[in-house]
PyMOL commands that place a pseudoatom at each C-alpha (Angstrom):
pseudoatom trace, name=CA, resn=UNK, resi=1, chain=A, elem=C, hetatm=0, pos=[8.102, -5.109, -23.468]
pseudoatom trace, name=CA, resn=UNK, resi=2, chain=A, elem=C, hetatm=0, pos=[9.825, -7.631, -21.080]
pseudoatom trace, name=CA, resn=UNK, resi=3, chain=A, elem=C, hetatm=0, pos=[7.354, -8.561, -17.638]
pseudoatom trace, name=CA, resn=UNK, resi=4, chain=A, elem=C, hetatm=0, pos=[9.237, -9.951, -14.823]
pseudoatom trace, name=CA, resn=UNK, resi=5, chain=A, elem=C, hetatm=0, pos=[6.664, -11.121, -12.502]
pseudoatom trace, name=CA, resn=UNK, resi=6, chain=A, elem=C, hetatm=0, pos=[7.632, -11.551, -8.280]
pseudoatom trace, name=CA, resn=UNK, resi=7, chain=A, elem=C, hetatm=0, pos=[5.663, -13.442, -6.218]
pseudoatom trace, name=CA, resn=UNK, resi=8, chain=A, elem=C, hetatm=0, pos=[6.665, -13.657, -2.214]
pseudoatom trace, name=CA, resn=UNK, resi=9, chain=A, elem=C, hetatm=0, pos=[8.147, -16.693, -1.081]
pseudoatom trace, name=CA, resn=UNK, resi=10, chain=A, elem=C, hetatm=0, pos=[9.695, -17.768, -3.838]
pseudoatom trace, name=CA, resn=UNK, resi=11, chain=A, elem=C, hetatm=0, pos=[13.256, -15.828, -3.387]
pseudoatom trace, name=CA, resn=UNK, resi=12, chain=A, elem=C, hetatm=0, pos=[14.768, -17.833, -0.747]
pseudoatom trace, name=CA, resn=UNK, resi=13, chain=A, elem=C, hetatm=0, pos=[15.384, -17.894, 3.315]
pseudoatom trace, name=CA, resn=UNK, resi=14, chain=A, elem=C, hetatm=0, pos=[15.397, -13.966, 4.002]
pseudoatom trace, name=CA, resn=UNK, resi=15, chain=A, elem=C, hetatm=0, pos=[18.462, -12.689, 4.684]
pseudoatom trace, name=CA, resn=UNK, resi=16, chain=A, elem=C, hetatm=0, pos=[19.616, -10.975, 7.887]
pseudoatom trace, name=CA, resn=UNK, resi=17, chain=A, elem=C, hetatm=0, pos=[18.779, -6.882, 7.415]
pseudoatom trace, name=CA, resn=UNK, resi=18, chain=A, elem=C, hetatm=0, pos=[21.675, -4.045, 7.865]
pseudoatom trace, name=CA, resn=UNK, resi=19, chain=A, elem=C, hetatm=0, pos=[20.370, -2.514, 11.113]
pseudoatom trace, name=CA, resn=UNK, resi=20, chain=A, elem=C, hetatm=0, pos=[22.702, 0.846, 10.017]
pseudoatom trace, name=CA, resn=UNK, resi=21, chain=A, elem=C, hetatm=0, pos=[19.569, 1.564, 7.389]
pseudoatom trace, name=CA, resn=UNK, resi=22, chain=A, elem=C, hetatm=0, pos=[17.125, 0.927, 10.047]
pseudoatom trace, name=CA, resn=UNK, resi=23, chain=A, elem=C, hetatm=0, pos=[16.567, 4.733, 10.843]
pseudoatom trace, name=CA, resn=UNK, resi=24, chain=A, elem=C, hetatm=0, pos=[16.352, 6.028, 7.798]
pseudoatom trace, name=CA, resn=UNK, resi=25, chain=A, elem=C, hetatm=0, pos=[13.246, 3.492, 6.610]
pseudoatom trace, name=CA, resn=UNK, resi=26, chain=A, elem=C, hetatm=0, pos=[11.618, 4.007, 10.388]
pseudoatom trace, name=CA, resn=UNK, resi=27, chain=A, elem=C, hetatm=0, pos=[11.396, 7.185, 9.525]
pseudoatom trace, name=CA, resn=UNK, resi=28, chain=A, elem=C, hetatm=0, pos=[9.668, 6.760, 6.126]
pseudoatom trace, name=CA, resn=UNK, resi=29, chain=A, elem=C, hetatm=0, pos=[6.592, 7.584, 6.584]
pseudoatom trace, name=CA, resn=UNK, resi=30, chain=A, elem=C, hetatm=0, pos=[3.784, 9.470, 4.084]
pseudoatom trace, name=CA, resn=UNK, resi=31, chain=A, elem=C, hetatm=0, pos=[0.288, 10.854, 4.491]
pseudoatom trace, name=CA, resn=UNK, resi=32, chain=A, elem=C, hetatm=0, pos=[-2.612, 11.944, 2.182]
pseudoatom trace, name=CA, resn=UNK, resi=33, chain=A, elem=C, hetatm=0, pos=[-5.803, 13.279, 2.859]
pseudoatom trace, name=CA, resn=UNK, resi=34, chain=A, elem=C, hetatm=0, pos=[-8.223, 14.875, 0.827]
pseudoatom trace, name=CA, resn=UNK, resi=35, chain=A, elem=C, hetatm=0, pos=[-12.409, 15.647, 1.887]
pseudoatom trace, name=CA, resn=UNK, resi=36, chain=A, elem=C, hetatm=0, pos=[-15.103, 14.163, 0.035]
pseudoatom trace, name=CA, resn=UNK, resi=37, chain=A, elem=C, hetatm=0, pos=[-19.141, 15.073, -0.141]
pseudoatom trace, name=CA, resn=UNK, resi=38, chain=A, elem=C, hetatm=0, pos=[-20.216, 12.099, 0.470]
pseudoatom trace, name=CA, resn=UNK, resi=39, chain=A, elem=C, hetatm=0, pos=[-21.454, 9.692, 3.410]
pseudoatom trace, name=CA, resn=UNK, resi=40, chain=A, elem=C, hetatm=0, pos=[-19.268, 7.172, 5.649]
pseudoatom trace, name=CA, resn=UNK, resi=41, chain=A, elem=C, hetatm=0, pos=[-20.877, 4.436, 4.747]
pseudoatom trace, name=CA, resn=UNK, resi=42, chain=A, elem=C, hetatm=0, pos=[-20.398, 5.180, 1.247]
pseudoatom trace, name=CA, resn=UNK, resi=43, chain=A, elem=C, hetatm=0, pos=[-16.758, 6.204, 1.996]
pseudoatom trace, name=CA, resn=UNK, resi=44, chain=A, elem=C, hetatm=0, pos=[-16.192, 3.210, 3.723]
pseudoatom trace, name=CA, resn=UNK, resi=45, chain=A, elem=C, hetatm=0, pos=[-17.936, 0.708, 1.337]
pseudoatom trace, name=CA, resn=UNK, resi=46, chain=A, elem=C, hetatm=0, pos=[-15.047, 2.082, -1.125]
pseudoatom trace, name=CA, resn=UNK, resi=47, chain=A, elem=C, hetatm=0, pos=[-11.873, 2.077, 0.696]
pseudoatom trace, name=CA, resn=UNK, resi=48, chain=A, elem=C, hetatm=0, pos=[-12.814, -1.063, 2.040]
pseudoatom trace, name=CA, resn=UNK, resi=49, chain=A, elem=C, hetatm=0, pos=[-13.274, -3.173, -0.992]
pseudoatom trace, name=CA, resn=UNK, resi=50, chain=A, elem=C, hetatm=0, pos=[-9.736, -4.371, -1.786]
pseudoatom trace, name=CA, resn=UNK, resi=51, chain=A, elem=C, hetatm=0, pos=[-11.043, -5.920, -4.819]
pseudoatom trace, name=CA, resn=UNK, resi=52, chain=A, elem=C, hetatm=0, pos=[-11.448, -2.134, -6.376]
pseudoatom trace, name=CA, resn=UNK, resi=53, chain=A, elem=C, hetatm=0, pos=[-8.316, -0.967, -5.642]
pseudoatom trace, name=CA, resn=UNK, resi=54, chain=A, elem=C, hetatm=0, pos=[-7.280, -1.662, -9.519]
pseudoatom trace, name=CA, resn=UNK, resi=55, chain=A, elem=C, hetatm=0, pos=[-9.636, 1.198, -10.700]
pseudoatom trace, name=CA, resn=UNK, resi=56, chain=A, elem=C, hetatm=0, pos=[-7.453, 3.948, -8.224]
pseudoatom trace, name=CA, resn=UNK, resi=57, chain=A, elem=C, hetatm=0, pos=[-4.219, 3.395, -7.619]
pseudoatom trace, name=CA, resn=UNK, resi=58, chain=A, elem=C, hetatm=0, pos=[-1.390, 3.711, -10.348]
pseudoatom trace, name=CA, resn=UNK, resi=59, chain=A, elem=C, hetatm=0, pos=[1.044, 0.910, -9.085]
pseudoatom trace, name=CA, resn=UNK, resi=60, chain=A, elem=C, hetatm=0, pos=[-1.250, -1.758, -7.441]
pseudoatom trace, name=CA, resn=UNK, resi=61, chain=A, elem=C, hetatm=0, pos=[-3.680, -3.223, -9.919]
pseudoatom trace, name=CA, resn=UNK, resi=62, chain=A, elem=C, hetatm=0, pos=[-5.664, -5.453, -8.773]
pseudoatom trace, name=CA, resn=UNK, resi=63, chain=A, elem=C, hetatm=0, pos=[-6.037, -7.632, -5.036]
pseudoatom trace, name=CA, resn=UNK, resi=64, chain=A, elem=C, hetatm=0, pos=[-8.282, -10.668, -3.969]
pseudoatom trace, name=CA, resn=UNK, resi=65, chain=A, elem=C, hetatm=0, pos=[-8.735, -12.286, -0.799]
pseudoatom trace, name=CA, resn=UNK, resi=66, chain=A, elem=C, hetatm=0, pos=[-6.782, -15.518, 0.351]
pseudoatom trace, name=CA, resn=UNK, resi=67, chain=A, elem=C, hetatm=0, pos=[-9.269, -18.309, 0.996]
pseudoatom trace, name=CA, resn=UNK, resi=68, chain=A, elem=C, hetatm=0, pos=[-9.070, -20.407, 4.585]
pseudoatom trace, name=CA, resn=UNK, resi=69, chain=A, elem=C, hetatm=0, pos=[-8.352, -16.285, 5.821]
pseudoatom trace, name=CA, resn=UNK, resi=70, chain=A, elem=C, hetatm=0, pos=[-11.295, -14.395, 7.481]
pseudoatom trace, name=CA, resn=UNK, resi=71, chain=A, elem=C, hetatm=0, pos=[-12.356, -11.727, 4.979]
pseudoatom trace, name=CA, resn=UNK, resi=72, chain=A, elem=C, hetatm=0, pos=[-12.994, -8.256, 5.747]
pseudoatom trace, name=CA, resn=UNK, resi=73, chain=A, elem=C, hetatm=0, pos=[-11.545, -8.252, 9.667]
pseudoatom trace, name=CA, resn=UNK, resi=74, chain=A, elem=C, hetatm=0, pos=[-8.367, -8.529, 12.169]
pseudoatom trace, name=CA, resn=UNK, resi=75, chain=A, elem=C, hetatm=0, pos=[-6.529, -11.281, 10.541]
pseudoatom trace, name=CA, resn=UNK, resi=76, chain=A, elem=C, hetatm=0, pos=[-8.020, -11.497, 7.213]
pseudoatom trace, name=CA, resn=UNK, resi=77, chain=A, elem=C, hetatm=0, pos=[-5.336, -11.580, 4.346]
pseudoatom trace, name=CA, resn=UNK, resi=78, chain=A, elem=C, hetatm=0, pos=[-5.322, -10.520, 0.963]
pseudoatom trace, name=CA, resn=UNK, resi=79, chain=A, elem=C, hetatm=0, pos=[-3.007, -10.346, -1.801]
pseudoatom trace, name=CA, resn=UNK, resi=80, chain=A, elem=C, hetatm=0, pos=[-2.170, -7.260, -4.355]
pseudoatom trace, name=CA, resn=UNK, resi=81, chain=A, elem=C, hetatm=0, pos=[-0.644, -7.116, -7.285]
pseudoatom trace, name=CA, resn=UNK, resi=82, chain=A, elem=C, hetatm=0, pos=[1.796, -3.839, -8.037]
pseudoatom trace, name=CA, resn=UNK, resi=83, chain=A, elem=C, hetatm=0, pos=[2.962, -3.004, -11.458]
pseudoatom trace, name=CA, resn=UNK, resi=84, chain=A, elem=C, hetatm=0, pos=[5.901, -0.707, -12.695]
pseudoatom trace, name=CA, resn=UNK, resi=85, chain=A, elem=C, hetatm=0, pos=[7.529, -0.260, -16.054]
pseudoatom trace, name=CA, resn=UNK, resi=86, chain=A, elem=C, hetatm=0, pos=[11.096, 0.617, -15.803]
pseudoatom trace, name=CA, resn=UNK, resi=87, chain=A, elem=C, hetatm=0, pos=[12.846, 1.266, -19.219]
pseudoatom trace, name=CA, resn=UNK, resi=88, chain=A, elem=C, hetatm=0, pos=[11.381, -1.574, -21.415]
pseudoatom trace, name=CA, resn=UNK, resi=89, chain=A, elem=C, hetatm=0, pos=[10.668, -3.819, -18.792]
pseudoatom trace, name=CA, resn=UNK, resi=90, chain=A, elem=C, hetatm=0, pos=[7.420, -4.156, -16.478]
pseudoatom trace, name=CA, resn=UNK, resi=91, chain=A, elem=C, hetatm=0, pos=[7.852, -5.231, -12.784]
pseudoatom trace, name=CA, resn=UNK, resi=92, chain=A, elem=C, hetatm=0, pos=[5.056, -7.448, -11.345]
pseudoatom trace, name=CA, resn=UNK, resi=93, chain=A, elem=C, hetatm=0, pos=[4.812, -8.135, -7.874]
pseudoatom trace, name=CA, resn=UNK, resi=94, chain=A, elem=C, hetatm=0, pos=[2.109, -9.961, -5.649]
pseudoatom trace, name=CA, resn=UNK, resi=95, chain=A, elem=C, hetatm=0, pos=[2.579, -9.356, -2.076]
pseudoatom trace, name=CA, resn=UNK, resi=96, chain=A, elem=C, hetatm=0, pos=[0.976, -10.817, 1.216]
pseudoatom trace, name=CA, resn=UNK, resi=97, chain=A, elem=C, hetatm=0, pos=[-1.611, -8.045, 3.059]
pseudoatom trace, name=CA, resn=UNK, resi=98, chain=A, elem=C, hetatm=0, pos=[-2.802, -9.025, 6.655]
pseudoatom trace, name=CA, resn=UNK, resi=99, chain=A, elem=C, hetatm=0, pos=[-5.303, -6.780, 8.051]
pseudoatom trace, name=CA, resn=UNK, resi=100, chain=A, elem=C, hetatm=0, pos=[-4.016, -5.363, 11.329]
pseudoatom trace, name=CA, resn=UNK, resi=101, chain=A, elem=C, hetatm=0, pos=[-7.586, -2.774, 11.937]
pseudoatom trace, name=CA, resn=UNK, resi=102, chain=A, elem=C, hetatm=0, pos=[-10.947, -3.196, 10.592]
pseudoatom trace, name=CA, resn=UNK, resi=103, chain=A, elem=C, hetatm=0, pos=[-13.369, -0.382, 12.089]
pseudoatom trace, name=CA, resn=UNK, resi=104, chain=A, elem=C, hetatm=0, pos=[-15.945, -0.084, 10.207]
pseudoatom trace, name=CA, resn=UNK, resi=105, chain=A, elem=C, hetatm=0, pos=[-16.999, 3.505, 9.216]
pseudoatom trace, name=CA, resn=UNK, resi=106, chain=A, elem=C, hetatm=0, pos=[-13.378, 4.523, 10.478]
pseudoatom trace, name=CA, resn=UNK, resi=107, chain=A, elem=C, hetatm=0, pos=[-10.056, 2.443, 10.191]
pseudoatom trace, name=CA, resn=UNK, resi=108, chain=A, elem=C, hetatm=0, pos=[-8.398, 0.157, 7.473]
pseudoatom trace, name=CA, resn=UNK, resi=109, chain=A, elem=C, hetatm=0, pos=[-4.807, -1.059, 7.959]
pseudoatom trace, name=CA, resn=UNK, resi=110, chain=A, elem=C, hetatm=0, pos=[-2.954, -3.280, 6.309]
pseudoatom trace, name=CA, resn=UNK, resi=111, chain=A, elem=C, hetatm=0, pos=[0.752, -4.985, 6.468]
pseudoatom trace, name=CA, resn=UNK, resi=112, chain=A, elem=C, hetatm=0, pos=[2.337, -5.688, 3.575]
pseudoatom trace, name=CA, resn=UNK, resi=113, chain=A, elem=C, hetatm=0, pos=[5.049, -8.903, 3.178]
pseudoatom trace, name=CA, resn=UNK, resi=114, chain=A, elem=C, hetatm=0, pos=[8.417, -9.113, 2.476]
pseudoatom trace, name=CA, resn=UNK, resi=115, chain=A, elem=C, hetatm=0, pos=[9.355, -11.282, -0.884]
pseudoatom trace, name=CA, resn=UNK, resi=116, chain=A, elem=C, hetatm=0, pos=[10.948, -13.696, 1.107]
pseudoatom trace, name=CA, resn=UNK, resi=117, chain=A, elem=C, hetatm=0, pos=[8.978, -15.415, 3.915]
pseudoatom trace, name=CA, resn=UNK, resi=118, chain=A, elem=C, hetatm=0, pos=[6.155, -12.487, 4.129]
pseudoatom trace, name=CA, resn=UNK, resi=119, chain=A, elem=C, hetatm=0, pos=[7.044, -10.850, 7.258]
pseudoatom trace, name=CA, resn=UNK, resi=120, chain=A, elem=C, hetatm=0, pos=[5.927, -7.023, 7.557]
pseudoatom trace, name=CA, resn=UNK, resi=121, chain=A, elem=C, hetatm=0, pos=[7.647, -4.749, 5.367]
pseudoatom trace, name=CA, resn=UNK, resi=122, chain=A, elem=C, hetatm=0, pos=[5.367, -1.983, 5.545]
pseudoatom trace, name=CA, resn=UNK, resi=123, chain=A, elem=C, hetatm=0, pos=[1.466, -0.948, 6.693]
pseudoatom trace, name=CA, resn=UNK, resi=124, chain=A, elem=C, hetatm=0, pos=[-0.675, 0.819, 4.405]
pseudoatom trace, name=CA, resn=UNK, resi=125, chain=A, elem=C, hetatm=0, pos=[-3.737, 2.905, 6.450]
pseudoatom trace, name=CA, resn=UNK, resi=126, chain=A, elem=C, hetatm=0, pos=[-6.829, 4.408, 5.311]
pseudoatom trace, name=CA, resn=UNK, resi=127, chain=A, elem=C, hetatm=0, pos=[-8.714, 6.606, 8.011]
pseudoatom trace, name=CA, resn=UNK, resi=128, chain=A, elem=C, hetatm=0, pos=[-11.977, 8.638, 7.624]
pseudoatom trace, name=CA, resn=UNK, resi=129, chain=A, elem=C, hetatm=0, pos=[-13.369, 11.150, 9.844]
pseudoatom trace, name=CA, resn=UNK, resi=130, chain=A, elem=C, hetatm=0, pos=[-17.127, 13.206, 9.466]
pseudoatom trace, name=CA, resn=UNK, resi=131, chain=A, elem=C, hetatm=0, pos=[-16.028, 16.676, 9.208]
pseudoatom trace, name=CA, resn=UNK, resi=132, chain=A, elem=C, hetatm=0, pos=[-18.946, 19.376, 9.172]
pseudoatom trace, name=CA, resn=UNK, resi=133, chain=A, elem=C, hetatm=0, pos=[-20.020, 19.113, 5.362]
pseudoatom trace, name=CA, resn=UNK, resi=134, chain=A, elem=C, hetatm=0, pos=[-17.738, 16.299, 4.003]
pseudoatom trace, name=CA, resn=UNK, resi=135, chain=A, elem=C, hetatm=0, pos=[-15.738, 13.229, 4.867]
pseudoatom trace, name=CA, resn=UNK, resi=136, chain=A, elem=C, hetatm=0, pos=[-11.776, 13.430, 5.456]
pseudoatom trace, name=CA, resn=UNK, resi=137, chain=A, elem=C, hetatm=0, pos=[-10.349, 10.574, 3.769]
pseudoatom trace, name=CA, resn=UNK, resi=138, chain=A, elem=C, hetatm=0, pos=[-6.827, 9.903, 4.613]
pseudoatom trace, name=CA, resn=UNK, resi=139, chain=A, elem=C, hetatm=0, pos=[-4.163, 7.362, 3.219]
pseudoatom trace, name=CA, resn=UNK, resi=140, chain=A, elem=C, hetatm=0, pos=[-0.512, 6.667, 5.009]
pseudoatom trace, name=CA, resn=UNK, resi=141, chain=A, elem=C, hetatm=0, pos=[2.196, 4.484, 4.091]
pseudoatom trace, name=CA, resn=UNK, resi=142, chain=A, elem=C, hetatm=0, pos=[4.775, 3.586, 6.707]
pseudoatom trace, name=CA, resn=UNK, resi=143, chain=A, elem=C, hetatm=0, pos=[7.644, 1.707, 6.287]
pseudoatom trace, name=CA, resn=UNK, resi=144, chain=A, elem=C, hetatm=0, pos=[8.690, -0.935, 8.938]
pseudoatom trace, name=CA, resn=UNK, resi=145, chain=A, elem=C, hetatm=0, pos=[12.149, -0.275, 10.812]
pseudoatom trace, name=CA, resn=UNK, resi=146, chain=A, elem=C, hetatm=0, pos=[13.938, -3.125, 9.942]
pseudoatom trace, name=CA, resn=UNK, resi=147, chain=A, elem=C, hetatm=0, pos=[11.409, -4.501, 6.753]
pseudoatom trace, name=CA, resn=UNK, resi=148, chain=A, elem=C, hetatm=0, pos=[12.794, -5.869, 3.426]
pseudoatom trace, name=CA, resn=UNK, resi=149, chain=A, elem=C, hetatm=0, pos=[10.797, -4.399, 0.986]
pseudoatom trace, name=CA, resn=UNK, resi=150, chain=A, elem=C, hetatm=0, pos=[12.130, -4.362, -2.807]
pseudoatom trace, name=CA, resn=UNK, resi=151, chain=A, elem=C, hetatm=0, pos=[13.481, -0.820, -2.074]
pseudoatom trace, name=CA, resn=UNK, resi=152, chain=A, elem=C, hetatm=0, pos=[15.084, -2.059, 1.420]
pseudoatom trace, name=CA, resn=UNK, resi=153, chain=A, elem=C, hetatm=0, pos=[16.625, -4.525, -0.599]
pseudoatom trace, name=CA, resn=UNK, resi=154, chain=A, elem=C, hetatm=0, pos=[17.946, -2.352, -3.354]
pseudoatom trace, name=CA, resn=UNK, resi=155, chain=A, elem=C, hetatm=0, pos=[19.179, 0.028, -0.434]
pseudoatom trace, name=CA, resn=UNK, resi=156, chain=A, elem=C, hetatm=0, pos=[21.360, -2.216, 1.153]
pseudoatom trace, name=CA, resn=UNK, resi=157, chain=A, elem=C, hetatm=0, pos=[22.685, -3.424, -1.972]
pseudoatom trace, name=CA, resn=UNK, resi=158, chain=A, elem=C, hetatm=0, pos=[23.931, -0.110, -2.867]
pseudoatom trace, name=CA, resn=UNK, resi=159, chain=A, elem=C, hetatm=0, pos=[24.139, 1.709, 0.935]
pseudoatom trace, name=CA, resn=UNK, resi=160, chain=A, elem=C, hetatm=0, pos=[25.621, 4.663, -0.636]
pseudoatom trace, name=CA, resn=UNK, resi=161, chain=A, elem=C, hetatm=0, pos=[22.542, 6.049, -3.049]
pseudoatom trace, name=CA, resn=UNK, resi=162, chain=A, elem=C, hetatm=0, pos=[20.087, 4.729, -0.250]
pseudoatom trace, name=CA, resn=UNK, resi=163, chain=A, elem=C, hetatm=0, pos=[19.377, 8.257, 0.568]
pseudoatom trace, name=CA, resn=UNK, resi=164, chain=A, elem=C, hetatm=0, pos=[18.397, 8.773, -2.839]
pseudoatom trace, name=CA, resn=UNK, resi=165, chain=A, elem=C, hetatm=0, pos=[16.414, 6.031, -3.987]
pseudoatom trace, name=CA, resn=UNK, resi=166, chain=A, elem=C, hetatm=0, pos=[14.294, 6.540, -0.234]
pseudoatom trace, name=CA, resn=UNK, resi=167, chain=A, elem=C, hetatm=0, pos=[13.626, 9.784, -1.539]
pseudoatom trace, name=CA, resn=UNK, resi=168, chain=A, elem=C, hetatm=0, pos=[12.950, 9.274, -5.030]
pseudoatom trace, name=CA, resn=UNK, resi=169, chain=A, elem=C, hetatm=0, pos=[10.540, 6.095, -4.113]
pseudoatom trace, name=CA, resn=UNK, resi=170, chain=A, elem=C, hetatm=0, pos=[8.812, 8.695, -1.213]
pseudoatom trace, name=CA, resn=UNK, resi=171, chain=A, elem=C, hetatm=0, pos=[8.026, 11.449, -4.018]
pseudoatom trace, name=CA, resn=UNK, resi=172, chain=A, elem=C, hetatm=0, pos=[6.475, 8.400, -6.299]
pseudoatom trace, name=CA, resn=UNK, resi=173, chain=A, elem=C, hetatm=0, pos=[4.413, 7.183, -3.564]
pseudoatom trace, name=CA, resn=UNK, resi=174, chain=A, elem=C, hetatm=0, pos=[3.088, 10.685, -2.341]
pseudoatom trace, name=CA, resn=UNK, resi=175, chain=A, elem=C, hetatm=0, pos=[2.396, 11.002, -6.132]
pseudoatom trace, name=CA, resn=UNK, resi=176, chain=A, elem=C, hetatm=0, pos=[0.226, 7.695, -6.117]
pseudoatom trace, name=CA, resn=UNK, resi=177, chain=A, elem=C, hetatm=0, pos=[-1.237, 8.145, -2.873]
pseudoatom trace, name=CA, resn=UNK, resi=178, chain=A, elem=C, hetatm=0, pos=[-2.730, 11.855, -3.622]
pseudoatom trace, name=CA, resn=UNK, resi=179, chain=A, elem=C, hetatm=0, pos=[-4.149, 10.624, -7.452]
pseudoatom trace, name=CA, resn=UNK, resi=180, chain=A, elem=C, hetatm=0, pos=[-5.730, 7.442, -5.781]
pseudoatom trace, name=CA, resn=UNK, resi=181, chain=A, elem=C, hetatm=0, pos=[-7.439, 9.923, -3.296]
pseudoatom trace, name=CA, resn=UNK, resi=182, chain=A, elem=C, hetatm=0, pos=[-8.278, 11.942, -6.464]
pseudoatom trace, name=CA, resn=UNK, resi=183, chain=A, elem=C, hetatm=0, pos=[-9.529, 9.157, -8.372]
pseudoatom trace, name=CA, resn=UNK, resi=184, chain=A, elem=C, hetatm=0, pos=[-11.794, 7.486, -5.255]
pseudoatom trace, name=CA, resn=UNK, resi=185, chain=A, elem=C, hetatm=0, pos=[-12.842, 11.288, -4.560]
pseudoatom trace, name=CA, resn=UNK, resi=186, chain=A, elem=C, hetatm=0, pos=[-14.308, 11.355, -8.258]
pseudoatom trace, name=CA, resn=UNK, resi=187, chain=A, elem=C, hetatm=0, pos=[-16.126, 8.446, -7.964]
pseudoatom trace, name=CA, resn=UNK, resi=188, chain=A, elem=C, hetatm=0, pos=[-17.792, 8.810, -4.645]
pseudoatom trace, name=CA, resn=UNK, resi=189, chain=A, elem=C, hetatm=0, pos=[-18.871, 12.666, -5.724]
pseudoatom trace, name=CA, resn=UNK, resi=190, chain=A, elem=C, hetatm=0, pos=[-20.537, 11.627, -8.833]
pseudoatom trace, name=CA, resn=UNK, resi=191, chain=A, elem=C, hetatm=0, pos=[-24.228, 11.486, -8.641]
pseudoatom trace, name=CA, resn=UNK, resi=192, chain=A, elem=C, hetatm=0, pos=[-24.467, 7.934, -8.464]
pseudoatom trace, name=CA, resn=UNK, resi=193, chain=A, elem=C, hetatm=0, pos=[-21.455, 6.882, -6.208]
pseudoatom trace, name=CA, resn=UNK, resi=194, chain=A, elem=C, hetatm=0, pos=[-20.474, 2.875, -6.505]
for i in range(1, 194): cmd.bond("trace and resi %d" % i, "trace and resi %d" % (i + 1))
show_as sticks, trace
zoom trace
């Protein structure tokens, strides 16, 4: 199997974006949520520890915080590492995160860069509220109006399946989102949650 391997900054000045998509990606947005038995803290100790984030998810497999960036608040920055396999080849790409809300106990957001110069593509949100016996644990993507991600890109390049591959990519990422909830849900319900 072939790996091509995309790290941001490294594809150039970023080009100007076709505004005409700009509706249809502002309103791609997706939301999980599943309850857990478990405490906040130990809810939050989870969803909060970027470095984990390899054991749940199915595309991004592994993230580490940028040194000379505050770690674990409002302006912190980390980088993750997706993986897909398309065919016989395996897309890798390492993308800038810049924490946007850290509320302990409560709120986690992310953005997520663009390839080219790292601007905000998309945010990534996890939210937990106490419910009466449980914890509500809740994940949602959004995608920026006007942000080149890798499907942004592939959009514009080929305006007239745009429809398509925005709802083919939403289906995969509802997929992921709800079997990372799944995954994190396991762990935290076992008898010794880590």
């Amino acid at each position: 199997m072939r790996v091509e391997l995309s790290h941001w900054g490294t594809h150039g000045p970023r080009p100007e974006v076709n505004h005409a998509l700009d509706t249809m990606f502002s309103a791609m947005t997706i939301g999980v949520e599943c309850a857990v038995g478990c405490s906040l803290a130990h809810r939050w100790a989870l969803v909060s520890d970027i470095t984990r984030i390899g054991e749940f998810s199915p595309e991004c497999v592994e993230a580490w915080w940028v040194p000379g960036f505050a770690a674990r608040s409002v302006g912190g920055r980390f980088e993750g590492r997706n993986r897909a396999t398309r065919g016989d080849v395996e897309f890798e790409w390492i993308r800038p995160c810049d924490v946007l809300v850290w509320e302990p106990e409560a709120t986690f957001s992310w953005s997520v860069g663009d390839r080219f110069d790292g601007t905000p593509s998309s945010t990534w949100t996890f939210r937990l509220r106490a419910a009466r016996h449980s914890v509500v644990l809740s994940q949602v993507f959004t995608h920026c109006p006007d942000g080149l991600s890798g499907l942004r890109v592939a959009a514009e390049a080929d305006p007239a399946h745009a429809a398509d591959r925005v709802h083919k990519r939403t289906q995969d990422l509802h997929t992921g989102m709800a079997l990372t909830l799944a995954r994190m849900k396991e762990v935290l319900e076992s008898p010794n949650p880590r």
